[in-house]
VMD Tcl script that builds the backbone (N, CA, C; Angstrom):
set m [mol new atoms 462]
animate dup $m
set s [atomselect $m all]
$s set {name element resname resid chain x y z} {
  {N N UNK 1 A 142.500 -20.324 40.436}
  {CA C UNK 1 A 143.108 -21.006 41.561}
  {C C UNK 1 A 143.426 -22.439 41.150}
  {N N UNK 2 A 144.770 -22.787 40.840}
  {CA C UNK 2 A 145.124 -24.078 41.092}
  {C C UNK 2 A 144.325 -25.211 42.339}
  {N N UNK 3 A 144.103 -25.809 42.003}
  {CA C UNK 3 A 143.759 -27.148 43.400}
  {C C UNK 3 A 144.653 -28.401 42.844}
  {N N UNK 4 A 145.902 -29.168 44.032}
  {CA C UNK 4 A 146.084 -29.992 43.568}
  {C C UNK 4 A 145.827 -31.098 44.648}
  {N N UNK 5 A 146.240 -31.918 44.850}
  {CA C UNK 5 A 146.389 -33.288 45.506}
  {C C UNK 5 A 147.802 -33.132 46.141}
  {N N UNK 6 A 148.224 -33.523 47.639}
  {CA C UNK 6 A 149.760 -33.502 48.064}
  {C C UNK 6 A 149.380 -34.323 49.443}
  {N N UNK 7 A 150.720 -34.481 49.697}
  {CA C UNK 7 A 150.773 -35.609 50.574}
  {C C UNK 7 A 151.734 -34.826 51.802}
  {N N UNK 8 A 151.082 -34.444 52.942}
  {CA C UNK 8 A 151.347 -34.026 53.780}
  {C C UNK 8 A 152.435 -34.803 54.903}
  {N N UNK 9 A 153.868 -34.165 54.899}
  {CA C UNK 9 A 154.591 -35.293 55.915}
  {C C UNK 9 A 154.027 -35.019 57.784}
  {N N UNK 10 A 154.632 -35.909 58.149}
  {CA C UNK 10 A 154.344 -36.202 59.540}
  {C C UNK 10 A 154.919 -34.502 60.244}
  {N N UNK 11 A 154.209 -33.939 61.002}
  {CA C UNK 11 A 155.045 -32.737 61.705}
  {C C UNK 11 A 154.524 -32.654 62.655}
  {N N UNK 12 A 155.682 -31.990 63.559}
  {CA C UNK 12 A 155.334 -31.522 65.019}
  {C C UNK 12 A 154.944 -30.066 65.171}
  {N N UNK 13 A 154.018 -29.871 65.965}
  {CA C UNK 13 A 153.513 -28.390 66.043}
  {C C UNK 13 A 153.428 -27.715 67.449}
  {N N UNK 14 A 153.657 -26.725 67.420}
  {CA C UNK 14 A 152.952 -26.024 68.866}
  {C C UNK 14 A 151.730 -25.284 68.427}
  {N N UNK 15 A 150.479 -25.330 69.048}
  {CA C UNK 15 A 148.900 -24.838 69.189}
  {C C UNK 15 A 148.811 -24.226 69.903}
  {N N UNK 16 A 147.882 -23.249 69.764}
  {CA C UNK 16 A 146.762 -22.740 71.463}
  {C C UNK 16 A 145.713 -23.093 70.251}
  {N N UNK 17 A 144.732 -23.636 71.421}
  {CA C UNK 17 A 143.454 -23.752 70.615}
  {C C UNK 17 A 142.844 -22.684 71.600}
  {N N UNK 18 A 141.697 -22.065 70.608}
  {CA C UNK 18 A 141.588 -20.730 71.114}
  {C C UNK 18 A 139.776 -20.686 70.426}
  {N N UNK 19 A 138.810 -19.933 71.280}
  {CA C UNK 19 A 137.515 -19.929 71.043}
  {C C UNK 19 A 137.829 -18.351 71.004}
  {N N UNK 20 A 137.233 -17.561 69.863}
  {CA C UNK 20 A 137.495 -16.031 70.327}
  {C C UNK 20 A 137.255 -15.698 68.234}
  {N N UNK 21 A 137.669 -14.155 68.171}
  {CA C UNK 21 A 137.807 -13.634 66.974}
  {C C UNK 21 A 138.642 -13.752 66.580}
  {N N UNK 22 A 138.777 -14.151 65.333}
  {CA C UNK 22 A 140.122 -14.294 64.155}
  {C C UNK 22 A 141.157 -12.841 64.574}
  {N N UNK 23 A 140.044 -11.847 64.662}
  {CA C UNK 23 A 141.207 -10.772 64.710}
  {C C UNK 23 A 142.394 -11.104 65.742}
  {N N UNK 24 A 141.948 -12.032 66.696}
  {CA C UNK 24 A 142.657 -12.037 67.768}
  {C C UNK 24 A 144.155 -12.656 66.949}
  {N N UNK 25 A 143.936 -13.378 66.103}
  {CA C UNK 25 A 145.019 -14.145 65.349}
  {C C UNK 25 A 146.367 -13.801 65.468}
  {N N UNK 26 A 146.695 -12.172 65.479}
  {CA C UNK 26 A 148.141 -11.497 65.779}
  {C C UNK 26 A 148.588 -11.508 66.749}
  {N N UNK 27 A 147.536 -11.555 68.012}
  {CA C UNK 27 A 147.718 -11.754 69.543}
  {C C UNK 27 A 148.345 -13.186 69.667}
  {N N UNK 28 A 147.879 -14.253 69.043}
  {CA C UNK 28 A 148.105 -15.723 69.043}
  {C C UNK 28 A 149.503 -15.538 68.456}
  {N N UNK 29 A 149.780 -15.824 67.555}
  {CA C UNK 29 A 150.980 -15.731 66.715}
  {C C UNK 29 A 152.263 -15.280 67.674}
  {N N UNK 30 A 151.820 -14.061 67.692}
  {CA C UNK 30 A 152.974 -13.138 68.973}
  {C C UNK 30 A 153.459 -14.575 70.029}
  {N N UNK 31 A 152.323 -14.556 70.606}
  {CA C UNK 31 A 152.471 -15.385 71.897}
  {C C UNK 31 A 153.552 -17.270 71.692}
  {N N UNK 32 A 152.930 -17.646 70.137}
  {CA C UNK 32 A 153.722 -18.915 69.764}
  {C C UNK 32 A 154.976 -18.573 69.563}
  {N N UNK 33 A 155.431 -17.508 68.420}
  {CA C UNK 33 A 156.605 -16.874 68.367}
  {C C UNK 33 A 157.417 -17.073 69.463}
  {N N UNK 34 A 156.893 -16.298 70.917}
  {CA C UNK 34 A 157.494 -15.971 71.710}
  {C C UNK 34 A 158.166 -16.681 72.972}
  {N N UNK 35 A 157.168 -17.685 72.959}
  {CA C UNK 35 A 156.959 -19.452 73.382}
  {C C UNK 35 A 158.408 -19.948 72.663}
  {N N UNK 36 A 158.182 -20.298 71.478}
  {CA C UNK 36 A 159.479 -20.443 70.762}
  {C C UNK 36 A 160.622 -20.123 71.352}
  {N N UNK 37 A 161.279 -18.659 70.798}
  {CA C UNK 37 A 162.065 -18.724 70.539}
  {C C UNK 37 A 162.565 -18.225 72.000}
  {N N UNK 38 A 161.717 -18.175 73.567}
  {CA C UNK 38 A 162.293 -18.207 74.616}
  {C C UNK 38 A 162.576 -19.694 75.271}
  {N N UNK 39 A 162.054 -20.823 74.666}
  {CA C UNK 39 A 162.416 -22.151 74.514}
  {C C UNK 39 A 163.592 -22.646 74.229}
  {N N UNK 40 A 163.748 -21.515 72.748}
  {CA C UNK 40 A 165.210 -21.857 71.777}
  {C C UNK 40 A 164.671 -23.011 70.919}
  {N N UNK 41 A 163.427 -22.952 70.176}
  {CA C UNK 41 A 162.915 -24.270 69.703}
  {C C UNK 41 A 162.646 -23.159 67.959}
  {N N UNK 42 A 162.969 -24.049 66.993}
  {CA C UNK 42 A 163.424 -23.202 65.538}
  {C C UNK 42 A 161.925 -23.383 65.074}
  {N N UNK 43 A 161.386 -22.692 64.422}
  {CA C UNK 43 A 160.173 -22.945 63.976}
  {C C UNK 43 A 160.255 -22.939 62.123}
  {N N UNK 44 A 159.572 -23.811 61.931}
  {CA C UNK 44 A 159.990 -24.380 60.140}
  {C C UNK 44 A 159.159 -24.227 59.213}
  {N N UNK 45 A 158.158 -22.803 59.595}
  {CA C UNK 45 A 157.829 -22.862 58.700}
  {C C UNK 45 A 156.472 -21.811 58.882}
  {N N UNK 46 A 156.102 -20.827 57.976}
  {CA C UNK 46 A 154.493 -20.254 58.676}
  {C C UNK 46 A 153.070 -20.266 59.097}
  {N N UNK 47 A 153.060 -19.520 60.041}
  {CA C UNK 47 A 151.840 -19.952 61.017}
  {C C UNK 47 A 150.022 -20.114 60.236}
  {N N UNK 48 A 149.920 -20.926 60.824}
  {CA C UNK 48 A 149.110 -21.788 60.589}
  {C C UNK 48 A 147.448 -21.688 61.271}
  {N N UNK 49 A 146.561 -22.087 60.849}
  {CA C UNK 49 A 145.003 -22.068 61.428}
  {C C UNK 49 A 144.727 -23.064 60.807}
  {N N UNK 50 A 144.118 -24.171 62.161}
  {CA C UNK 50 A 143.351 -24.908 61.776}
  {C C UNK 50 A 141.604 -24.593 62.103}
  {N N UNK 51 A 141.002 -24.611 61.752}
  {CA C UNK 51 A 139.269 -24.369 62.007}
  {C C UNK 51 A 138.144 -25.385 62.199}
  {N N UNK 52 A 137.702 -25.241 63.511}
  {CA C UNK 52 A 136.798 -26.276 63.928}
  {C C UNK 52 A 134.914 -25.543 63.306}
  {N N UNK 53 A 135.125 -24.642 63.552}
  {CA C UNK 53 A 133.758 -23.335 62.997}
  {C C UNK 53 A 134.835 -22.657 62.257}
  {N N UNK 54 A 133.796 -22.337 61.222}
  {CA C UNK 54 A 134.166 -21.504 60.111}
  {C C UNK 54 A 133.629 -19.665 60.667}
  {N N UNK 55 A 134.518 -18.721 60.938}
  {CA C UNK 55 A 134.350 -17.182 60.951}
  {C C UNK 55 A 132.807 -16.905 60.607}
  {N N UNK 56 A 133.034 -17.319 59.196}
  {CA C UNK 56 A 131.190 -17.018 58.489}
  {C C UNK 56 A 130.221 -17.553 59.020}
  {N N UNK 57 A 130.433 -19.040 59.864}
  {CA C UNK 57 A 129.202 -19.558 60.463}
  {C C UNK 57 A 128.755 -19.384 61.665}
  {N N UNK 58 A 129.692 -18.903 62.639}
  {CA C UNK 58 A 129.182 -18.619 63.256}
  {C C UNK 58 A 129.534 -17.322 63.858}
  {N N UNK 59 A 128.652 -16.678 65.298}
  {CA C UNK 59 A 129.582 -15.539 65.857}
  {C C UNK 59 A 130.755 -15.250 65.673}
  {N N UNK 60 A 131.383 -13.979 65.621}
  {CA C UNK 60 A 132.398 -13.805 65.149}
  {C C UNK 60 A 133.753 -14.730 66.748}
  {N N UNK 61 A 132.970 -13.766 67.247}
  {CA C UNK 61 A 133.570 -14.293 69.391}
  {C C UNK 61 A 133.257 -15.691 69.490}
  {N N UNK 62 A 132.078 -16.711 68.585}
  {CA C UNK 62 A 132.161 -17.878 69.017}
  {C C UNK 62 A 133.431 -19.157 67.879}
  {N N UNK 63 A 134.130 -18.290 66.940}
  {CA C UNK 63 A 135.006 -19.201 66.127}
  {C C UNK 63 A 136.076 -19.777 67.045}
  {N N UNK 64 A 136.198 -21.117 66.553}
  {CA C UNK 64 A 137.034 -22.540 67.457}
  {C C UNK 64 A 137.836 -22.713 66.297}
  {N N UNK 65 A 139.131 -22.749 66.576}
  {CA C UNK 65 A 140.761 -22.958 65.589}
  {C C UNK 65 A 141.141 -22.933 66.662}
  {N N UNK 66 A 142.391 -23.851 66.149}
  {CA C UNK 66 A 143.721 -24.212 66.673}
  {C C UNK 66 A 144.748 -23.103 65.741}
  {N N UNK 67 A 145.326 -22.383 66.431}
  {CA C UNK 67 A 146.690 -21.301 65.929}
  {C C UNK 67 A 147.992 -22.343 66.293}
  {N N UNK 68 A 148.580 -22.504 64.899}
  {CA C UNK 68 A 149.645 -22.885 65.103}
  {C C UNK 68 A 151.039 -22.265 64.245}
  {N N UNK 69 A 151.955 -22.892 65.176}
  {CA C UNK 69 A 153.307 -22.636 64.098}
  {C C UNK 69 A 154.011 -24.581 64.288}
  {N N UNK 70 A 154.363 -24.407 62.842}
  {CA C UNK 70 A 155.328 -25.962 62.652}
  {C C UNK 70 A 156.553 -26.151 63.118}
  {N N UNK 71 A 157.771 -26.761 64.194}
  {CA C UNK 71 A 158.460 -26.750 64.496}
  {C C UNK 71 A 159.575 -28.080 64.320}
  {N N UNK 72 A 160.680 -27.707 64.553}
  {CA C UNK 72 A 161.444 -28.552 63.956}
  {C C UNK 72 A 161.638 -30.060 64.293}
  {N N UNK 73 A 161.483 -31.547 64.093}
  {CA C UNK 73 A 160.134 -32.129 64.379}
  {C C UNK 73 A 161.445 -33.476 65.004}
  {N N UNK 74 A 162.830 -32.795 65.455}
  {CA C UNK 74 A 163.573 -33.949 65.814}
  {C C UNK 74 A 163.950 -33.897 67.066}
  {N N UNK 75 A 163.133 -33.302 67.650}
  {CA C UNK 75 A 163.157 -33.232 69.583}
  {C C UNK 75 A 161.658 -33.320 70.232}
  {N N UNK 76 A 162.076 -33.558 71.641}
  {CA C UNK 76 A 161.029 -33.301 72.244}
  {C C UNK 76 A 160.514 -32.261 73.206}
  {N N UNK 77 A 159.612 -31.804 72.566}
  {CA C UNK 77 A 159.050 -29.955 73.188}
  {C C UNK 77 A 158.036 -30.428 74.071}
  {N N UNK 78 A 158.072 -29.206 75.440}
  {CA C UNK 78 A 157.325 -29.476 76.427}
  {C C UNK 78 A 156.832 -28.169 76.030}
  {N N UNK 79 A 155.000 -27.886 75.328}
  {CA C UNK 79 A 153.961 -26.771 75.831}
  {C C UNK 79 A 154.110 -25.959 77.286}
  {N N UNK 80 A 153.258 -25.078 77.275}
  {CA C UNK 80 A 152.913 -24.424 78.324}
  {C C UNK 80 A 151.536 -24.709 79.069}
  {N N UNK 81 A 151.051 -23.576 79.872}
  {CA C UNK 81 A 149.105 -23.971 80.461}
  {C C UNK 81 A 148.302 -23.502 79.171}
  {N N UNK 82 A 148.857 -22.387 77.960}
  {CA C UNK 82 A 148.134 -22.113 77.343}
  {C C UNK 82 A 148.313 -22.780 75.672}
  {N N UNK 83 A 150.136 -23.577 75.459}
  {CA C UNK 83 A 150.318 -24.016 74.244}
  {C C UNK 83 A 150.708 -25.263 74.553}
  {N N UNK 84 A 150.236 -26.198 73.597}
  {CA C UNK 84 A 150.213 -27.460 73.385}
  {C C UNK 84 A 151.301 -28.247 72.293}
  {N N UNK 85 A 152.163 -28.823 71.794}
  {CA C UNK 85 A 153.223 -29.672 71.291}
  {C C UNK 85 A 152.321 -30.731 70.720}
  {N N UNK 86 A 151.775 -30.893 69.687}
  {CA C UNK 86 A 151.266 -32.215 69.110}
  {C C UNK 86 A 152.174 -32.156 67.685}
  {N N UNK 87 A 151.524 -33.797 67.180}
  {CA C UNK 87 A 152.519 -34.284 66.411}
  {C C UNK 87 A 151.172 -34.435 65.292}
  {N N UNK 88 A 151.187 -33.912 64.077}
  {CA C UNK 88 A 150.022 -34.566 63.016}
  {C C UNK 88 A 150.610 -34.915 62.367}
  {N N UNK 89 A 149.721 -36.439 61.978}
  {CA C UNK 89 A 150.562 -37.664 61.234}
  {C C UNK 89 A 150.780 -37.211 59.802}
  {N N UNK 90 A 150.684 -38.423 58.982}
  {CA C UNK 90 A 151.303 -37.702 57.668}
  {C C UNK 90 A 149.728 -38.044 56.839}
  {N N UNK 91 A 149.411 -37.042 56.222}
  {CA C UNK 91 A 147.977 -37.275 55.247}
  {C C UNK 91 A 148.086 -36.478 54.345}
  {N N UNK 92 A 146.626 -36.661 53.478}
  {CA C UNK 92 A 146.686 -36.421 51.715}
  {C C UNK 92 A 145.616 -35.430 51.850}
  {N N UNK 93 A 145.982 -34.138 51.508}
  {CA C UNK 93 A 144.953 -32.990 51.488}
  {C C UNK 93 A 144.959 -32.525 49.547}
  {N N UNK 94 A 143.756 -31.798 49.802}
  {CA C UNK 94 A 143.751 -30.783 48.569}
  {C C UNK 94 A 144.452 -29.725 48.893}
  {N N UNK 95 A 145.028 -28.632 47.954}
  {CA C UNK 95 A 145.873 -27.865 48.452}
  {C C UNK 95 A 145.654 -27.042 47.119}
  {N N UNK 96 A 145.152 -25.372 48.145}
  {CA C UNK 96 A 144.968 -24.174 46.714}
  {C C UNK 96 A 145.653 -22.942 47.763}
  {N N UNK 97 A 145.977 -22.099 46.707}
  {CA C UNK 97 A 146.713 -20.938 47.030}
  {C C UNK 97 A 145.460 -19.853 46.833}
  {N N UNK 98 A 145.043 -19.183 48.012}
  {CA C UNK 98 A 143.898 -17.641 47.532}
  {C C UNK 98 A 144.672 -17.081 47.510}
  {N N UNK 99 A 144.612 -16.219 46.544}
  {CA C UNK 99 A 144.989 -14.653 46.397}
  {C C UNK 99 A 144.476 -13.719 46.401}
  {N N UNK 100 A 144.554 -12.831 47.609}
  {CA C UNK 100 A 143.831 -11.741 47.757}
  {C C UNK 100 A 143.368 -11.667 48.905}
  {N N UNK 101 A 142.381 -10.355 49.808}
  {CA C UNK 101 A 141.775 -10.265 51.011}
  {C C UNK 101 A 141.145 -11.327 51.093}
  {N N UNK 102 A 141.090 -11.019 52.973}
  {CA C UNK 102 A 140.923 -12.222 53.262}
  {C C UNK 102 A 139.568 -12.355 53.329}
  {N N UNK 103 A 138.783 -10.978 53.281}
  {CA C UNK 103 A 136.959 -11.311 53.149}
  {C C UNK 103 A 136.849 -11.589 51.628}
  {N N UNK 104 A 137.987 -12.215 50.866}
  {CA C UNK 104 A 136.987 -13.220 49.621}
  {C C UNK 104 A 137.756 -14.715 49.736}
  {N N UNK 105 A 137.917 -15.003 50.862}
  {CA C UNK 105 A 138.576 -16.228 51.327}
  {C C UNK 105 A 137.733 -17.544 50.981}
  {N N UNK 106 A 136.339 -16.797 50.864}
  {CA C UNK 106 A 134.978 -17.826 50.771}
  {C C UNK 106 A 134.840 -18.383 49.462}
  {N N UNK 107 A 135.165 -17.520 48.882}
  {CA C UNK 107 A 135.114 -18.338 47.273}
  {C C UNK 107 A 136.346 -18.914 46.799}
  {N N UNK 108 A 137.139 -19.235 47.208}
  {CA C UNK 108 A 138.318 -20.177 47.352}
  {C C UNK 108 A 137.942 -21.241 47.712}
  {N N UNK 109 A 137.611 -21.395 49.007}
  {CA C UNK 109 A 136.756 -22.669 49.534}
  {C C UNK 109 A 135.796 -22.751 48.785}
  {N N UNK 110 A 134.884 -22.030 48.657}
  {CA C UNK 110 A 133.909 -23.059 47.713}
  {C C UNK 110 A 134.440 -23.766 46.487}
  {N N UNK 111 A 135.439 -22.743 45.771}
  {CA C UNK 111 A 136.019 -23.287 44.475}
  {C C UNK 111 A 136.596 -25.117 44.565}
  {N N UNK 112 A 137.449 -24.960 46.006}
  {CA C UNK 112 A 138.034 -25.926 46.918}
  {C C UNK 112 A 136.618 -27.484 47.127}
  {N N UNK 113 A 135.570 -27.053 47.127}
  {CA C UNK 113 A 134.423 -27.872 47.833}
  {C C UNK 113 A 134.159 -28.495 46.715}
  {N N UNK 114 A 133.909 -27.455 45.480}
  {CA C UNK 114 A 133.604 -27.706 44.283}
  {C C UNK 114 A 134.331 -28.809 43.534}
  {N N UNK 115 A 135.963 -28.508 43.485}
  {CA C UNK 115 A 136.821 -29.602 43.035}
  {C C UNK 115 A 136.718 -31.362 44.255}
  {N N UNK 116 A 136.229 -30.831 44.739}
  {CA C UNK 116 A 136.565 -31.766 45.572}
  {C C UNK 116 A 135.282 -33.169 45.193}
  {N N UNK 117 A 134.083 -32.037 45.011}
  {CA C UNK 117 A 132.954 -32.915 44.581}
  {C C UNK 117 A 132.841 -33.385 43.067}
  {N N UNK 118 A 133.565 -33.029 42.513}
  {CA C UNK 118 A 133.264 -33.476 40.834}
  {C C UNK 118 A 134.652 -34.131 41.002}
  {N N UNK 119 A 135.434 -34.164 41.706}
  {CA C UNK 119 A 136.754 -35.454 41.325}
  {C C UNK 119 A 137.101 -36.621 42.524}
  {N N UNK 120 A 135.516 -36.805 42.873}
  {CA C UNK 120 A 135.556 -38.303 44.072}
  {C C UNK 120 A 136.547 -37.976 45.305}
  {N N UNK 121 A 136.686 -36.755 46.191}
  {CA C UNK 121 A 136.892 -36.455 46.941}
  {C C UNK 121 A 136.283 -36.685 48.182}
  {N N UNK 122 A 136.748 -37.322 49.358}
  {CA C UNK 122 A 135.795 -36.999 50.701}
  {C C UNK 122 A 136.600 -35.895 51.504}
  {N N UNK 123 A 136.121 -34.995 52.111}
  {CA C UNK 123 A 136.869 -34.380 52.972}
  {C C UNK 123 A 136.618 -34.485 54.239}
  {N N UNK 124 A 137.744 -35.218 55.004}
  {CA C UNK 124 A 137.646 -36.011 56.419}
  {C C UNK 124 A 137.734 -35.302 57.404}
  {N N UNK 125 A 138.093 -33.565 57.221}
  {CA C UNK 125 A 138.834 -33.374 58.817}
  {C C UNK 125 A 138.426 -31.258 58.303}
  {N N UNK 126 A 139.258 -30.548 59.158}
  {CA C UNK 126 A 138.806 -29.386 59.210}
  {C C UNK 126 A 140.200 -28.933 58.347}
  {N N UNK 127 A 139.519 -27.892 58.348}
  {CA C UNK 127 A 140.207 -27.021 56.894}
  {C C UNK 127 A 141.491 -26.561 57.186}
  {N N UNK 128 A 142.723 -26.018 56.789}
  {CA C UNK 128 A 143.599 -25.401 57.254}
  {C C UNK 128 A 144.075 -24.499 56.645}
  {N N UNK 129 A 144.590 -23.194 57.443}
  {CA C UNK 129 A 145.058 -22.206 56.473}
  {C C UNK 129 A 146.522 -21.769 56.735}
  {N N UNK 130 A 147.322 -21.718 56.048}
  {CA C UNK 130 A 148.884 -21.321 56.298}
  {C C UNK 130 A 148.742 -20.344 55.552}
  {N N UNK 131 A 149.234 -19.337 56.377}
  {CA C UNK 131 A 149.437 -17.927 56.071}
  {C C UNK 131 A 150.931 -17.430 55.399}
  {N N UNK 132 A 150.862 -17.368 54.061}
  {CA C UNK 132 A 151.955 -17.538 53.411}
  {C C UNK 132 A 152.942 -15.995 53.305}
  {N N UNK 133 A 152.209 -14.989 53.918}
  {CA C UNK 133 A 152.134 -13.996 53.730}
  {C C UNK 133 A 151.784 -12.539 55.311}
  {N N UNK 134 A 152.018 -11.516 55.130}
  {CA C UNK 134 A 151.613 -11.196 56.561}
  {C C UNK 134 A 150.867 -9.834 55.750}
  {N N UNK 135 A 149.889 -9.760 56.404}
  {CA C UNK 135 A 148.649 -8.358 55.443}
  {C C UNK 135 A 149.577 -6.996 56.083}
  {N N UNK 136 A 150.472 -7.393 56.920}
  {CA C UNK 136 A 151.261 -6.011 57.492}
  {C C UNK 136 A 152.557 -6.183 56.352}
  {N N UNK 137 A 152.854 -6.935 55.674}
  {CA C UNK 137 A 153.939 -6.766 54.562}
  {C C UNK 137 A 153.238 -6.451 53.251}
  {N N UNK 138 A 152.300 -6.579 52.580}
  {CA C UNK 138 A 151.985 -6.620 51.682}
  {C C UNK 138 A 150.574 -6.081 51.827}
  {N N UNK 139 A 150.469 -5.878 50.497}
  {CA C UNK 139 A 148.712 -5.178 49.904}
  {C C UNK 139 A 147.430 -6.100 50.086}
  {N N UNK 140 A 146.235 -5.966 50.589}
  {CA C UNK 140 A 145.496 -6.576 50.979}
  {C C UNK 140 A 145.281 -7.531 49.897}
  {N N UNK 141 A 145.687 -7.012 48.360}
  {CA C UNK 141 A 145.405 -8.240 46.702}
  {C C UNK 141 A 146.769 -8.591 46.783}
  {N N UNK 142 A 147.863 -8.600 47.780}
  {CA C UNK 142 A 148.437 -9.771 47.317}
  {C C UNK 142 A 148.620 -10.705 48.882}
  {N N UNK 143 A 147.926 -10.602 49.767}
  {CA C UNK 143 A 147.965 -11.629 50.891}
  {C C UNK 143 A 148.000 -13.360 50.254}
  {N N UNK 144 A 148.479 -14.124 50.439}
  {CA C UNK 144 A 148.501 -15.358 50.291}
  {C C UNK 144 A 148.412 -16.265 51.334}
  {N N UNK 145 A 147.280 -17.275 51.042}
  {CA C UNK 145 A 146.890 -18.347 52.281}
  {C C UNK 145 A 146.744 -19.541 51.465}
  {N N UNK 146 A 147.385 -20.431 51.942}
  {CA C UNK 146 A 147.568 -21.462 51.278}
  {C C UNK 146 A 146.550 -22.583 52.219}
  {N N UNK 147 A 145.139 -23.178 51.399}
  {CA C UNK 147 A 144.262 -23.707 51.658}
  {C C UNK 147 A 144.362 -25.051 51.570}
  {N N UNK 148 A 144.056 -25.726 52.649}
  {CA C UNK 148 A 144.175 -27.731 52.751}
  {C C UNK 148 A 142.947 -28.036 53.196}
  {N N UNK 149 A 142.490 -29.014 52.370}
  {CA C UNK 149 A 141.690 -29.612 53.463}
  {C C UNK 149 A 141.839 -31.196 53.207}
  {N N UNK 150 A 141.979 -31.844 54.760}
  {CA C UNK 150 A 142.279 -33.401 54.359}
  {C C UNK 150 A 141.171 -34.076 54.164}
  {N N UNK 151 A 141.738 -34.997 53.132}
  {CA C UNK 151 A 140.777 -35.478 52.131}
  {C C UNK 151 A 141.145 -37.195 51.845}
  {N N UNK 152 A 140.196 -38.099 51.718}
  {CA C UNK 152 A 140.530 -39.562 50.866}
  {C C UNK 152 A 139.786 -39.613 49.624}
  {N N UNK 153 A 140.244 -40.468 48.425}
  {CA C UNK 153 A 139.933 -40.757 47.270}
  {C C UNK 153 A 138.893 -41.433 47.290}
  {N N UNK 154 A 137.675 -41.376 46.628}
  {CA C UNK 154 A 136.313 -42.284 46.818}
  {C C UNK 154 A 136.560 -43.518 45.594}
}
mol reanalyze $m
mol bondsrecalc $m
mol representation Tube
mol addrep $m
């Protein structure tokens, strides 16, 4: 696994932040999609998890992420009661590509924790995963999630 250093630009997003099971994740997605493109608002790019609890740490029913998709960031979008329109500024994450199912997602991140601690890394904020890939197009060894976590230089 590559890990590099990148500099994240400023983007606008639509969220549901959502307490529940990852599986639910396709249910979420559907629903931003659909938010979208009955809006008429272009979306730029694939959907996204941010993670407040990590799946592994706790209950499966008690994991806290924000589901998002990135949208096109030169208007102004009004959410719904259940999706939210925020703007995340521009910051400097680590950034690795896993390859493969998503129950060995864990040793990516650690690999991720690992680089982070032997090259004066702090990691400031919660992890993110962009789903580069959909496990309904492809073979469970070639899913791709492209791993961030924001980070400052010590």
């Amino acid at each position: 696994m590559e890990i590099k250093e990148k500099l994240v630009d400023e983007e606008k997003m639509a969220i549901i932040n959502y307490k529940g099971n990852v599986e639910d994740m396709g249910i979420l997605i559907g629903k931003l999609y659909t938010w979208a493109e009955l809006n008429k608002i272009n979306v730029t790019g694939p959907p996204f998890a941010i993670y407040y609890t990590l799946p592994t740490t706790e209950s499966p029913d008690d994991t806290i992420y924000d589901m998002g998709l990135p949208l096109e960031n030169n208007e102004d979008y009004t959410g719904d009661d259940k999706i939210q329109v925020v703007d995340l500024l521009e910051h400097k994450v680590l950034s690795g590509i896993h390859k493969g199912p998503y129950d060995t997602i864990e040793d990516s991140y650690q690999k991720m924790v690992d680089y982070s601690i032997e090259n004066d890394y702090d990691i400031i904020g919660s992890p993110k995963e962009i789903y580069l890939n959909s496990p309904y197009d492809v073979a469970p060894e070639d899913i791709l999630v492209e791993i961030q976590f924001p980070v400052i230089k010590m």
